[in-house]
C-alpha positions as CSV (number, residue, x, y, z in Angstrom):
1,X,-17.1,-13.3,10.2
2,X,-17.5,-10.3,13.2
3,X,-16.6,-7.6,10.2
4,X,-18.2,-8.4,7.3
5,X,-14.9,-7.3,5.6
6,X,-11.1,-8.8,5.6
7,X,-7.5,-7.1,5.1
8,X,-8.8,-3.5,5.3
9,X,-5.8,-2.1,5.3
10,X,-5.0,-3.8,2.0
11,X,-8.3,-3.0,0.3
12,X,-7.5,0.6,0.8
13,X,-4.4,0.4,-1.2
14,X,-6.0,-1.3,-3.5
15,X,-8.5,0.9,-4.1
16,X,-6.4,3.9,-4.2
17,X,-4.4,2.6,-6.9
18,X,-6.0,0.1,-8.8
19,X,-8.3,2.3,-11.8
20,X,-11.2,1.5,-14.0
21,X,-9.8,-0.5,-17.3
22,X,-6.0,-1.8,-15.3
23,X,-5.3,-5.4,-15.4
24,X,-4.4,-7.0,-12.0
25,X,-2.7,-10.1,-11.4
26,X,-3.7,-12.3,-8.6
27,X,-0.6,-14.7,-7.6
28,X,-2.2,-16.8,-4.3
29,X,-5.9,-15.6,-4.7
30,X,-6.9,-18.6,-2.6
31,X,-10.6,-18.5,-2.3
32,X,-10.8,-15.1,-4.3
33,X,-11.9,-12.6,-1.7
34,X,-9.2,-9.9,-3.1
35,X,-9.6,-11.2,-6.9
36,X,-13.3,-10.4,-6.2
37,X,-12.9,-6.6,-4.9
38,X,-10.0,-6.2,-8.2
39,X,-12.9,-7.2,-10.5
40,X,-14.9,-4.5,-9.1
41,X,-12.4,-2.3,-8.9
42,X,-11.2,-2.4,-12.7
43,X,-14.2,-2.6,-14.2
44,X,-16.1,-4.0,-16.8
45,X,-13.5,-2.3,-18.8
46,X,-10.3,-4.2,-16.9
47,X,-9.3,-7.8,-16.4
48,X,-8.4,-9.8,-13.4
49,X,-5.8,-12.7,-13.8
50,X,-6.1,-15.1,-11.1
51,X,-3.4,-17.9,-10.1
52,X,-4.4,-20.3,-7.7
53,X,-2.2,-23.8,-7.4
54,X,-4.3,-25.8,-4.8
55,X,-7.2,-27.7,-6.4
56,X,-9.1,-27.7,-3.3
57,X,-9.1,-23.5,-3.1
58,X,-8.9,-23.3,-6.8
59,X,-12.5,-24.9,-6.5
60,X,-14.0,-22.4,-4.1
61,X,-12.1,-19.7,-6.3
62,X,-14.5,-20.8,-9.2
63,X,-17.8,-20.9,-7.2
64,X,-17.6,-17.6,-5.7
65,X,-16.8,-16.0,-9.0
66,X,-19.7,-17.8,-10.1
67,X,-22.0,-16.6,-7.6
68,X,-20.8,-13.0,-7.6
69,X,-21.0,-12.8,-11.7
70,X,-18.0,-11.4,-12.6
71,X,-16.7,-11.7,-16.4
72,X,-13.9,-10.2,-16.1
73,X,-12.2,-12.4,-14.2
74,X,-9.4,-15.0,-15.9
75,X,-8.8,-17.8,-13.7
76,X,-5.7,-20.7,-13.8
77,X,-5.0,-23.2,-11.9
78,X,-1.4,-23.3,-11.5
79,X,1.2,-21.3,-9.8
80,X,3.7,-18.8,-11.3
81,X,7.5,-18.9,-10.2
82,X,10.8,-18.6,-12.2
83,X,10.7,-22.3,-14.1
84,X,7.9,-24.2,-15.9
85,X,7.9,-27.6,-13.4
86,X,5.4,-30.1,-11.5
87,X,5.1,-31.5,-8.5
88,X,2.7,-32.6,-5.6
89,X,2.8,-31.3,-2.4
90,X,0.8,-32.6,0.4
91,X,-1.9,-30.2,2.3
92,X,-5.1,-31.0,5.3
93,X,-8.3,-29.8,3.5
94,X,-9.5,-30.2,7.2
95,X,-7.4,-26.9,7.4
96,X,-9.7,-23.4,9.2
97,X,-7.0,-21.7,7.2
98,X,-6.5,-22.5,3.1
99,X,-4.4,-20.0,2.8
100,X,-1.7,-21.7,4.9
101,X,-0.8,-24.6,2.3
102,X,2.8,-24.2,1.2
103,X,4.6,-25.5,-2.4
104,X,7.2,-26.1,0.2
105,X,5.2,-29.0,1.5
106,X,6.6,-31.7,-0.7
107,X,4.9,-35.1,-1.0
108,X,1.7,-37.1,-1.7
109,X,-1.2,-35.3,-2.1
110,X,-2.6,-32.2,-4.7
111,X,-0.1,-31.9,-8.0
112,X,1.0,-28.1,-8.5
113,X,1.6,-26.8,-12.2
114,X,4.3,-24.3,-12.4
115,X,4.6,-21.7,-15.0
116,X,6.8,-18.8,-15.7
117,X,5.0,-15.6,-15.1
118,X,7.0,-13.6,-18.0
119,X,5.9,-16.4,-20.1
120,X,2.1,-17.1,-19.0
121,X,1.4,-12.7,-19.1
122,X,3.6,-12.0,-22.4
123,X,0.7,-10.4,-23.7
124,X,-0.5,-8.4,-21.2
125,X,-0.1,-4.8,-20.3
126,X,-0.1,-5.1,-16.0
127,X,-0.8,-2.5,-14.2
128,X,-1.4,-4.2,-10.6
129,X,0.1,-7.0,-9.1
130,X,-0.3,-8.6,-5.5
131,X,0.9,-11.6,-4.0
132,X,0.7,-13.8,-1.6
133,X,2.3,-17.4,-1.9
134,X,3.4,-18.3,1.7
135,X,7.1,-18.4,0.5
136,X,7.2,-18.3,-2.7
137,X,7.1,-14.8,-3.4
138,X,10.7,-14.4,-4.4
139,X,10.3,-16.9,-7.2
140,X,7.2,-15.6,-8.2
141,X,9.0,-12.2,-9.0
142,X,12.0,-13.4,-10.5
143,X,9.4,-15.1,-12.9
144,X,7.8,-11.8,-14.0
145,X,11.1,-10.0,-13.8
146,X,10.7,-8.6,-17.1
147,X,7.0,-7.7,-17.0
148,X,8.5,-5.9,-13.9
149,X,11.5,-4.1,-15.6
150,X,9.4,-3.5,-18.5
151,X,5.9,-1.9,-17.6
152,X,6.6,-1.0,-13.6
153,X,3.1,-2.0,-12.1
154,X,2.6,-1.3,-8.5
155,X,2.9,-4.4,-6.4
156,X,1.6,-5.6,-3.1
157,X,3.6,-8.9,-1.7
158,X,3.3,-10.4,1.7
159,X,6.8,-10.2,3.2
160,X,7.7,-13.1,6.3
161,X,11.1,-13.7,7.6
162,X,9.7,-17.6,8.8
163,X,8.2,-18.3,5.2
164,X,11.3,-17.3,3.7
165,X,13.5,-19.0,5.5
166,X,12.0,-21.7,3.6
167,X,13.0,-20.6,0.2
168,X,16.5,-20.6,1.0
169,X,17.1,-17.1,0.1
170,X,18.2,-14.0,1.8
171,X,15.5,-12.1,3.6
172,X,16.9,-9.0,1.9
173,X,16.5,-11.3,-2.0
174,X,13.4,-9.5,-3.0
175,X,14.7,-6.1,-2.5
176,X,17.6,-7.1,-4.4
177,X,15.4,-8.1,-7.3
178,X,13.5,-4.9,-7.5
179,X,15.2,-1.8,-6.2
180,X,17.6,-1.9,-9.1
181,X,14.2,-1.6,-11.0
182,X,13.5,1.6,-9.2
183,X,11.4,0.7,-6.6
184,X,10.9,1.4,-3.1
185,X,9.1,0.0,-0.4
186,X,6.4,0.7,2.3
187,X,5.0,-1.4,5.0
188,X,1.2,-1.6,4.9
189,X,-0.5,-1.4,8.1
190,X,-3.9,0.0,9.7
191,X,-2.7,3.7,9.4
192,X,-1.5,3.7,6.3
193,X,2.0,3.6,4.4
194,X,5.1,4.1,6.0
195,X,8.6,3.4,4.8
196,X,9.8,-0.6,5.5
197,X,12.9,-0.9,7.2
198,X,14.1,-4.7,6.7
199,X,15.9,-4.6,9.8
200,X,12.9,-4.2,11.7
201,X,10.3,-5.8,10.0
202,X,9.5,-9.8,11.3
203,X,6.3,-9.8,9.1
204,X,3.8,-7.8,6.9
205,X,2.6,-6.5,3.8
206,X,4.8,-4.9,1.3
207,X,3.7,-2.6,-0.9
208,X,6.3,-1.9,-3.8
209,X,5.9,1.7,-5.5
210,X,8.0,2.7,-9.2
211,X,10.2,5.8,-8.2
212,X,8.4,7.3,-11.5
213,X,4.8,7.0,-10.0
214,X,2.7,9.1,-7.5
């Protein structure tokens, strides 16, 4: 609202390594301020694939594509994690912040679609993939291990020791998944990269480099 703009720090990364003609995937695009900038950012000749669970945000993902008149954009309603499942969770579209609700949050309220990542992008060639699930991320991965293993596309993944308390995993369980891959990590911030340290990190944006890339 005071900036005009939103996650700088991120869009810089994103615009120094997403290209003209890539394919990005979305995982969390909420209202689609980021899936927006990727559609610029690949091109007429690229494609964004959004994933947004949450009815209520999946509908104001729809309308600003519209407004903004993007065609490359592919947008789904559902979320991606590591098994094909359903299941309602409950969520206050009173909420200042959207991007808070949780697939943690059990109970009455918006039904969630699951699928398996590996499954839903089969026949895709990634190059780009960021996510931000409020939890979830570790599932999300383990869901496009493969994808992962097989084509190495950069990835961006918010990283928070609270959220992932919730998943019942390790803190560390996402590192485990993908620096046997060859990856390593840096934390984003408002100066740039610099290397993440686990130990010391409560909370921030990841962003996951191949060992083979620049």
């Amino acid at each position: 609202m005071f900036t005009g703009d939103y996650e700088p720090e991120l869009k810089s990364i994103f615009k120094q390594y997403i290209n003209i003609g890539d394919t990005v995937i979305d995982v969390g695009a909420n209202i689609g301020f980021h899936t927006l900038y990727f559609a610029e950012l690949s091109g007429n000749t690229g494609k964004v694939i959004s994933f947004e669970p949450v009815p209520y945000n999946f509908k104001s993902l729809l309308h600003n594509i519209s407004l903004n008149s993007y065609s490359n954009i592919y947008p789904h309603n559902l979320a991606l994690s590591n098994k094909a499942e359903e299941f309602s969770i409950s969520i206050n579209e009173e909420s200042v912040n959207p991007g808070a609700f949780s697939l943690f949050n059990k109970g009455e309220g918006s039904s969630i679609k699951c699928e398996i990542g590996d499954e839903m992008l089969k026949e895709e060639i990634v190059n780009f993939i960021k996510i931000d699930v409020e939890g979830y991320e570790s599932f999300v991965i383990d869901g496009l291990k493969q994808i992962i293993t097989e084509q190495k596309p950069y990835i961006v993944f918010e990283f928070d020791r609270n959220y992932q308390q919730k998943s019942e995993l390790s803190a560390a369980h996402i590192f485990e998944i993908l620096t046997p891959l060859g990856y390593k990590f840096f934390e984003v911030t408002n100066n740039g990269l610099v290397r993440f340290d686990l130990d010391k990190v409560k909370s921030c944006n990841v962003f996951a480099k191949p060992n083979n890339l620049n």
